[in-house]
C-alpha positions as CSV (number, residue, x, y, z in Angstrom):
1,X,-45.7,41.5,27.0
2,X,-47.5,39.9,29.9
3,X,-48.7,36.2,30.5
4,X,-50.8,34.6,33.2
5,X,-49.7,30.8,34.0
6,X,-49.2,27.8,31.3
7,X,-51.9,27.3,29.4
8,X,-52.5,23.6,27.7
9,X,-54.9,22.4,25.1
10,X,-57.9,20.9,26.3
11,X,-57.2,23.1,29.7
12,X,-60.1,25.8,29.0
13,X,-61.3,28.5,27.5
14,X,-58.0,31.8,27.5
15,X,-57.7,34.8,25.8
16,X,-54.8,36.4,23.7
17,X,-54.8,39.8,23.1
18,X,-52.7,41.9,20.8
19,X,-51.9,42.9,16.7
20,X,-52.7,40.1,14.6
21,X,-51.2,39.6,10.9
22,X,-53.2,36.8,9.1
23,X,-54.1,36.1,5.3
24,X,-52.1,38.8,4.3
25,X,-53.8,41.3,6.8
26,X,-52.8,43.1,9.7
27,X,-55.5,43.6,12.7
28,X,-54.9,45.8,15.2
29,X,-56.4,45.0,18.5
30,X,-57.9,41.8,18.6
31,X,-58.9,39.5,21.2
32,X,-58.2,35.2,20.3
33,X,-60.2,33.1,22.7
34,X,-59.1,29.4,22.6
35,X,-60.8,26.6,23.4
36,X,-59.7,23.1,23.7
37,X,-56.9,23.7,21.3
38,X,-58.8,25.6,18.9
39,X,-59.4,29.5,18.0
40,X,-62.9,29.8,19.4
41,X,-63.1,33.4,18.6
42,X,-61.5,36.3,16.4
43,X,-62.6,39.9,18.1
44,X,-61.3,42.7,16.1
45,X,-61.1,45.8,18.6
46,X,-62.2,43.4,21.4
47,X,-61.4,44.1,24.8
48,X,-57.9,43.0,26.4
49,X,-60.0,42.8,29.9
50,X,-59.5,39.5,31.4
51,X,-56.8,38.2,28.6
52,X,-54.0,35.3,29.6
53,X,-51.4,36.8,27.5
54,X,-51.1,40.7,26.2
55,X,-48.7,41.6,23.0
56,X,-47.9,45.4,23.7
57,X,-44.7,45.3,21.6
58,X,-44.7,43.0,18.7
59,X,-47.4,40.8,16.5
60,X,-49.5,37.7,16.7
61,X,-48.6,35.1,13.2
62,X,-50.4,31.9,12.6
63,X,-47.7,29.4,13.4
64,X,-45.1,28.8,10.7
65,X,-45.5,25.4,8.8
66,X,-42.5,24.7,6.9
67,X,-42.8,21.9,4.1
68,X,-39.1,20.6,3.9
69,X,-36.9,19.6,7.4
70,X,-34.2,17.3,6.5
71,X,-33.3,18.0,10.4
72,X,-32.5,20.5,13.7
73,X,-30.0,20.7,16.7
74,X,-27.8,18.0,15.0
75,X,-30.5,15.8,14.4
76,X,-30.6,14.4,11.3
77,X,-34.0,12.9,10.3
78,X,-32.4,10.2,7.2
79,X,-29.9,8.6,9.0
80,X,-30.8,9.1,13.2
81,X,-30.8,5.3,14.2
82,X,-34.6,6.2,16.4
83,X,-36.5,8.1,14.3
84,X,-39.0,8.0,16.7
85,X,-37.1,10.6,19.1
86,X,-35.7,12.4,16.0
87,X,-38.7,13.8,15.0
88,X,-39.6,14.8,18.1
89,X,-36.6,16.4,19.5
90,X,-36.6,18.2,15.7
91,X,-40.4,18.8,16.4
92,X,-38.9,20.8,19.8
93,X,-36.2,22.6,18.2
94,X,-38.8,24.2,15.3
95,X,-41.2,24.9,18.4
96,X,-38.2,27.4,19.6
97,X,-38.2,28.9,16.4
98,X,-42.2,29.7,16.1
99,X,-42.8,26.4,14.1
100,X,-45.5,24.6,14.7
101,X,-46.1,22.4,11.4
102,X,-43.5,20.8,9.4
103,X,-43.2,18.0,7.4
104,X,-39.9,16.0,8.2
105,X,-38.4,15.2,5.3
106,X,-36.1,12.0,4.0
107,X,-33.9,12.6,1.4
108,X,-32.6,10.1,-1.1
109,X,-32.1,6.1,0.9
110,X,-32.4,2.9,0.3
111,X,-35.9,1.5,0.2
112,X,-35.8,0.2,3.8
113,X,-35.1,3.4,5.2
114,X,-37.7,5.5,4.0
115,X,-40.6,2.6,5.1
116,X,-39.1,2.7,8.4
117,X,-39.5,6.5,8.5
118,X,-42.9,6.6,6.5
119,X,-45.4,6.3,9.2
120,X,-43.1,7.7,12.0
121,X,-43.0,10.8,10.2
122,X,-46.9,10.8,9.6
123,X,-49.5,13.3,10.9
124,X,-49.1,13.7,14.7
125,X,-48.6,15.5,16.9
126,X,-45.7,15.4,19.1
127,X,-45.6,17.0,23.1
128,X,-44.0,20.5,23.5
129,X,-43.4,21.1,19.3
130,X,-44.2,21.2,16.6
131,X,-46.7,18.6,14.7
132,X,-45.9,16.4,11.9
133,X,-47.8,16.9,8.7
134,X,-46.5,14.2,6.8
135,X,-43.2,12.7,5.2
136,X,-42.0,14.7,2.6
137,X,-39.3,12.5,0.8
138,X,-37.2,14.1,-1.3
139,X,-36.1,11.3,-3.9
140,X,-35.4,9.2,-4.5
141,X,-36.4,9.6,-8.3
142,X,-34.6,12.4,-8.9
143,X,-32.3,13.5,-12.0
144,X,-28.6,11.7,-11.9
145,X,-28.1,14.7,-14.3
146,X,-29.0,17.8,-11.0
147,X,-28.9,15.2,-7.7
148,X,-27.3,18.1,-5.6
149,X,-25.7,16.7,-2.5
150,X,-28.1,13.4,-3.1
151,X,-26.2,9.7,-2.6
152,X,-26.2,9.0,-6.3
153,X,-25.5,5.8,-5.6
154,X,-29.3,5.5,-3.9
155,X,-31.3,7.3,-7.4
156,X,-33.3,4.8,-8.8
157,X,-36.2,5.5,-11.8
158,X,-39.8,5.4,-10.4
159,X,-41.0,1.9,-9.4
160,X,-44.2,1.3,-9.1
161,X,-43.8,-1.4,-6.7
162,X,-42.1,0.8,-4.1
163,X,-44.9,3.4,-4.7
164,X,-47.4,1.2,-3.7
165,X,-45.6,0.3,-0.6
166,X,-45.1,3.9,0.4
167,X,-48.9,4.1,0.2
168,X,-49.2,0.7,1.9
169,X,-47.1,2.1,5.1
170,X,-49.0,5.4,5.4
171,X,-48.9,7.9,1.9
172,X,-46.1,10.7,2.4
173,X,-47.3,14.1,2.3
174,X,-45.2,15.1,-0.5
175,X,-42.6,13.5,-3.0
176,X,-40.4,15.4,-4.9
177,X,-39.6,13.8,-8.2
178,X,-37.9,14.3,-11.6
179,X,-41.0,13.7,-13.6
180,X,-38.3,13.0,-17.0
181,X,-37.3,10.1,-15.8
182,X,-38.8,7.0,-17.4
183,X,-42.1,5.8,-15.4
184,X,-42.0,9.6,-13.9
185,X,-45.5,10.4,-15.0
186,X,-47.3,7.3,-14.1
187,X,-45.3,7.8,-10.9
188,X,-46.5,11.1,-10.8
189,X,-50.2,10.4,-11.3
190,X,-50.2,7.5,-8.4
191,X,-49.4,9.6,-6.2
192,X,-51.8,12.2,-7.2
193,X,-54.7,9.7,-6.5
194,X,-52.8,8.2,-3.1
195,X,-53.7,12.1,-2.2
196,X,-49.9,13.2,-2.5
197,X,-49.0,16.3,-3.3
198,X,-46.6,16.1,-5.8
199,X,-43.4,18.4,-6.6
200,X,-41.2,18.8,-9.4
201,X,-37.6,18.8,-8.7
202,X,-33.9,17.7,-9.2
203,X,-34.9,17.2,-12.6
204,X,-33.6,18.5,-16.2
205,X,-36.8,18.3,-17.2
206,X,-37.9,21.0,-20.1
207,X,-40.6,22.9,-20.5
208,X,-43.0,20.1,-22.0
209,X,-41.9,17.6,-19.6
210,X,-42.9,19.6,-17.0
211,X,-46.1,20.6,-18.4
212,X,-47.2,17.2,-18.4
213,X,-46.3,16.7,-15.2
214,X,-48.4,19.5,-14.0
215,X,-51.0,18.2,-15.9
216,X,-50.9,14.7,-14.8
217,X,-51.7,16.5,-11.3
218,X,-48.2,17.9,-9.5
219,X,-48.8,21.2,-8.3
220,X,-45.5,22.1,-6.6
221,X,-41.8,22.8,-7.6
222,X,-39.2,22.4,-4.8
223,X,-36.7,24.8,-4.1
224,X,-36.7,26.7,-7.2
225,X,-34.0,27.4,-8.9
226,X,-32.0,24.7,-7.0
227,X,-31.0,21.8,-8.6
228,X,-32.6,22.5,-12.2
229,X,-31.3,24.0,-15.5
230,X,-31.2,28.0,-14.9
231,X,-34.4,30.0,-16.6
232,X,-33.5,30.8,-20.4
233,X,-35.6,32.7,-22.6
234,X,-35.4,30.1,-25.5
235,X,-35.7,27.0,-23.6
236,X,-37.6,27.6,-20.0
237,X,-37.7,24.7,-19.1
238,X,-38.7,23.8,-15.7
239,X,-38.4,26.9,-13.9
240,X,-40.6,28.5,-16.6
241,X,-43.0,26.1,-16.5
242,X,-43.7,26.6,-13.1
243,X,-43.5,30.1,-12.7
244,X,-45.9,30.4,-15.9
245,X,-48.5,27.9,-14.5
246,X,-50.7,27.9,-11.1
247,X,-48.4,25.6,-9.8
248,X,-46.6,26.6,-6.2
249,X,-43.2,26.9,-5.8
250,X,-40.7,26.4,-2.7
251,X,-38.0,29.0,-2.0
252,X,-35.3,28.9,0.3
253,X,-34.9,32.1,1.4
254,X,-31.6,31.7,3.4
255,X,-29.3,33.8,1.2
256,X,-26.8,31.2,0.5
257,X,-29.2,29.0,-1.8
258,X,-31.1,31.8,-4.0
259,X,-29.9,35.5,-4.6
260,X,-32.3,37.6,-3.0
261,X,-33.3,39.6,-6.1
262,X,-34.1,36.1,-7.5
263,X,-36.4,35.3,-4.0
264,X,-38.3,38.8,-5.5
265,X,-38.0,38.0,-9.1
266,X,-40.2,34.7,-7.9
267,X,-42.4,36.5,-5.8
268,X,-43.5,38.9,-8.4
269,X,-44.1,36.6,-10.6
270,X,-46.0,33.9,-9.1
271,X,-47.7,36.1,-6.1
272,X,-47.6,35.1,-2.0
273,X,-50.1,32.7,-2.7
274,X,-48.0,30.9,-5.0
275,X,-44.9,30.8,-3.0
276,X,-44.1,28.4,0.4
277,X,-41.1,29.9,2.0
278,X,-39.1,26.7,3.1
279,X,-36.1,26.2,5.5
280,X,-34.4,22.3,3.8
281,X,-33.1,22.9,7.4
282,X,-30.7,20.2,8.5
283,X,-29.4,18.7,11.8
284,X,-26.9,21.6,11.4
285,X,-29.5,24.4,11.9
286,X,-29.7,25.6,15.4
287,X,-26.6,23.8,16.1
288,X,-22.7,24.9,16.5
289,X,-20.7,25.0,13.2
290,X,-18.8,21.8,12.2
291,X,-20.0,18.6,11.0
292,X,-23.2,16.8,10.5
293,X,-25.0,14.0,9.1
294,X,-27.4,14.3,6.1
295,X,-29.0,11.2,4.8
296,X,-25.5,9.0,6.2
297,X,-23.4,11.4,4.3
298,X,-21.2,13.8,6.1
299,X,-21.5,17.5,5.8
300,X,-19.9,20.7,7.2
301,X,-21.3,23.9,8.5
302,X,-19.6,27.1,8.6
303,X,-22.6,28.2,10.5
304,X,-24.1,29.7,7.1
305,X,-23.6,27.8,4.6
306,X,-23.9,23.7,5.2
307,X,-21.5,21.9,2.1
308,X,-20.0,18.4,1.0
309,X,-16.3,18.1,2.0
310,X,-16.2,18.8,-2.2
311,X,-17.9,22.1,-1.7
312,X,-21.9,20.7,-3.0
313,X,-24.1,23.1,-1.3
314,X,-26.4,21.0,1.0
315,X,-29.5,22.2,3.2
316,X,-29.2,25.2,5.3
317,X,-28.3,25.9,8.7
318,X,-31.1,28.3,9.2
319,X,-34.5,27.8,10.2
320,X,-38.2,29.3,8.9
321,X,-37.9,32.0,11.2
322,X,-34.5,33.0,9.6
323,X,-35.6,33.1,6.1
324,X,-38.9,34.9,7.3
325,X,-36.7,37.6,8.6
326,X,-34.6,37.8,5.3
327,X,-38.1,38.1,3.4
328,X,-39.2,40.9,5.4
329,X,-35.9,42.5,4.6
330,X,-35.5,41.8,1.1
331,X,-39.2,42.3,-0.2
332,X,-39.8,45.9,1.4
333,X,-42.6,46.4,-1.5
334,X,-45.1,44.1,0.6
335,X,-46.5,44.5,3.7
336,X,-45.4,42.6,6.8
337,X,-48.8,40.1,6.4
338,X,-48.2,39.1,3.2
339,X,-44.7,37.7,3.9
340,X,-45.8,36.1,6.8
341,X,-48.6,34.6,4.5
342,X,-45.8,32.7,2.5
343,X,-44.8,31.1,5.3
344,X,-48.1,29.8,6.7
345,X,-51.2,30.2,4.5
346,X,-49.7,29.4,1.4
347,X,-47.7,26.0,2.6
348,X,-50.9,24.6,4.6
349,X,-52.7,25.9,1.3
350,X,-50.0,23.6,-0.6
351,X,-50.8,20.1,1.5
352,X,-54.6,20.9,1.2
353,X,-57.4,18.8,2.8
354,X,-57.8,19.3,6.4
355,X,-54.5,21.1,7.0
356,X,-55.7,23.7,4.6
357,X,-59.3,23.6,6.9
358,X,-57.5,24.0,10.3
359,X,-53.8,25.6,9.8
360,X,-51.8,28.9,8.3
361,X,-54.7,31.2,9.9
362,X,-56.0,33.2,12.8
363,X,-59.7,32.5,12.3
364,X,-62.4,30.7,14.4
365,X,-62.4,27.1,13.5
366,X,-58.5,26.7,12.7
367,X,-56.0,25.2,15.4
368,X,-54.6,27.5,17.7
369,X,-51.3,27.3,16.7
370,X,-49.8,30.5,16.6
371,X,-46.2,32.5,17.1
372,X,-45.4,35.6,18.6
373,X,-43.0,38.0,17.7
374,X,-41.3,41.4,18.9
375,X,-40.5,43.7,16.5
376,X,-37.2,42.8,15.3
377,X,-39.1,39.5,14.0
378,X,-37.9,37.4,16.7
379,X,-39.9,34.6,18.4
380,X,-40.6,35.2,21.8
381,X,-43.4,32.4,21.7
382,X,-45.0,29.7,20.4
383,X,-48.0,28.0,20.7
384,X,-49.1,24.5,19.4
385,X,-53.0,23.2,19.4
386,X,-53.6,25.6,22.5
387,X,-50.7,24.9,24.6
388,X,-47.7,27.3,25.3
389,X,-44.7,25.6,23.7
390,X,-42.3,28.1,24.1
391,X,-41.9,31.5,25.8
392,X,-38.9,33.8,26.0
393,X,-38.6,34.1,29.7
394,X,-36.8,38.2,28.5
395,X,-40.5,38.9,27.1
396,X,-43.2,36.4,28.2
């Protein structure tokens, strides 16, 4: 691989040139031309005359867009006393890893903390990584019953009040929720209006519970298999319901969380479209073993598995570039472009509305955010909006 000089959004018309995977296809030989931080032009078989960066020896993704980030390089986004530079140095760290939307996410705190985060962690951009999407908070109305390695101490039922002033201080992007719980359906349809998206989990919810959830407008289950009641074939309960409906589902494919014959028992039956692959990365992902924060709590990395001092599994310590590769391993009976599709089109798919229109595709119109990889699946480079992020000084 070859590159001409930094490029930057906004800095002119310049020209990629190399395989492309996209949508679930793979195109060989095409030319990007970007312009002012968008794709300007898709040219299958187009010439590689004049281009600013060639890939001989690996592929050109969409950028990843990961919908849960509880944190990076020992940053943890709950508890960091300036969430300000939190975000942004997480927003760096993903950009290493060929990241370039994610939605930072807040897990179970007191209602102070998550308004302090809400509009922090909105949409934006943020210089040299990744872009926010949103706030995806994680609780705090979740089951006391399947809280994982959530404070319980913070679980509270839905409250209308601190709904409203979640919308008020800028509308998360998503909120995963226990819809069971008393007030979890009005809660649930609230949001839907606010324009959240809406996802079931940490719940004991059965199979009519979630039903009615889905049909009072939530269209997502988080982490999957996580922190509900296992599938049963008399009582299906949430993980049924989801996998049976249109709804999409989250998987952590880190191979601690989810066996990997259960990350291809979802896939089959739900379809790439249906399934985000998600990192829950926290501050302990691209970070040395030992401990970290998560939400004020304190947990320990072995550098593979992140736990409680009581052994509760927490997040992971490895990012969406990690789980991609473990997809790619562990789903051999789909091609290459339609595991990278669960880890771009189907999340930005997932948050709908203008990320939908301009992210999770290689396609005139859509954001030039885009990651390049050699073949062993490793990022050599990232770009955000039309600006070089990130280059691997061995290939780029």
């Amino acid at each position: 691989m070859s590159i001409g000089g930094t490029r930057s959004a906004g800095a002119g018309r310049w020209v990629l040139y190399g395989p492309v995977m996209t949508g679930g296809w793979e195109l060989v030989a095409c030319r990007i031309e970007i312009e002012a931080g968008a794709i300007a032009a898709v040219l299958p078989g187009g010439s590689r005359e004049g281009a600013d960066l060639v890939v001989d020896d690996g592929w050109i993704i969409p950028g990843l867009i990961d919908l849960q980030v509880n944190g990076a390089g020992g940053v943890d986004l709950a508890s960091d006393e300036k969430p300000c530079f939190a975000v942004a140095e997480v927003a760096r760290v993903l950009a290493r890893h060929g990241v370039t939307g994610f939605c930072p996410t807040v897990v179970t705190s007191p209602p102070e903390v998550i308004l302090s985060r809400l509009g922090v962690y909105g949409p934006k951009p943020h210089p040299g990584g990744a872009e926010s999407l949103g706030a995806h908070l994680e609780g705090p109305f979740l089951s006391p019953q399947r809280p994982g390695v959530h404070e319980p101490s913070h679980l509270r039922l839905p409250d209308p009040l601190e709904i409203e002033d979640w919308i008020q201080s800028g509308p998360p992007a998503i909120v995963t929720l226990a819809p069971e719980l008393p007030g979890g359906l009005e809660a649930v349809d609230r949001l839907v209006r606010a324009g959240v998206l809406v996802s079931l989990g940490h719940s004991i919810a059965d199979a009519d519970d979630a039903l009615a959830a889905l049909a009072a407008g939530a269209r997502m289950g988080t982490h999957l298999f996580n922190a509900m009641p296992p599938l049963h074939h008399r009582h299906p309960g949430l993980v049924g319901a989801l996998l049976a409906s249109d709804a999409l589902v989250s998987l952590i494919a880190d191979g601690v969380h989810i066996d990997p014959l259960v990350v291809e028992l979802a896939v089959r039956a739900a379809g790439v479209g249906r399934v985000a692959l998600v990192s829950d990365a926290l501050a302990a992902a691209d970070a040395p073993p030992g401990e970290v924060s998560l939400g004020g709590q304190s947990v320990v990395s072995d550098g593979v598995s992140v736990r409680r001092q009581d052994g509760t599994l927490a997040g992971s310590s490895l990012l969406l570039d990690g789980c991609l590769r473990n997809a790619v391993r562990w789903l051999p009976w789909l091609s290459p472009a339609q595991v990278v599709r669960m880890a771009t089109q189907t999340p930005a798919e997932a948050l709908g509305g203008s990320v939908a229109a301009r992210k999770g595709r290689i396609e005139s119109g859509y954001d030039a955010d885009l990651a390049i990889l050699n073949y062993g699946w490793q990022v050599v480079g990232t770009v955000v909006r039309g600006e070089v992020v990130y280059r691997d000084r061995g290939f780029l």
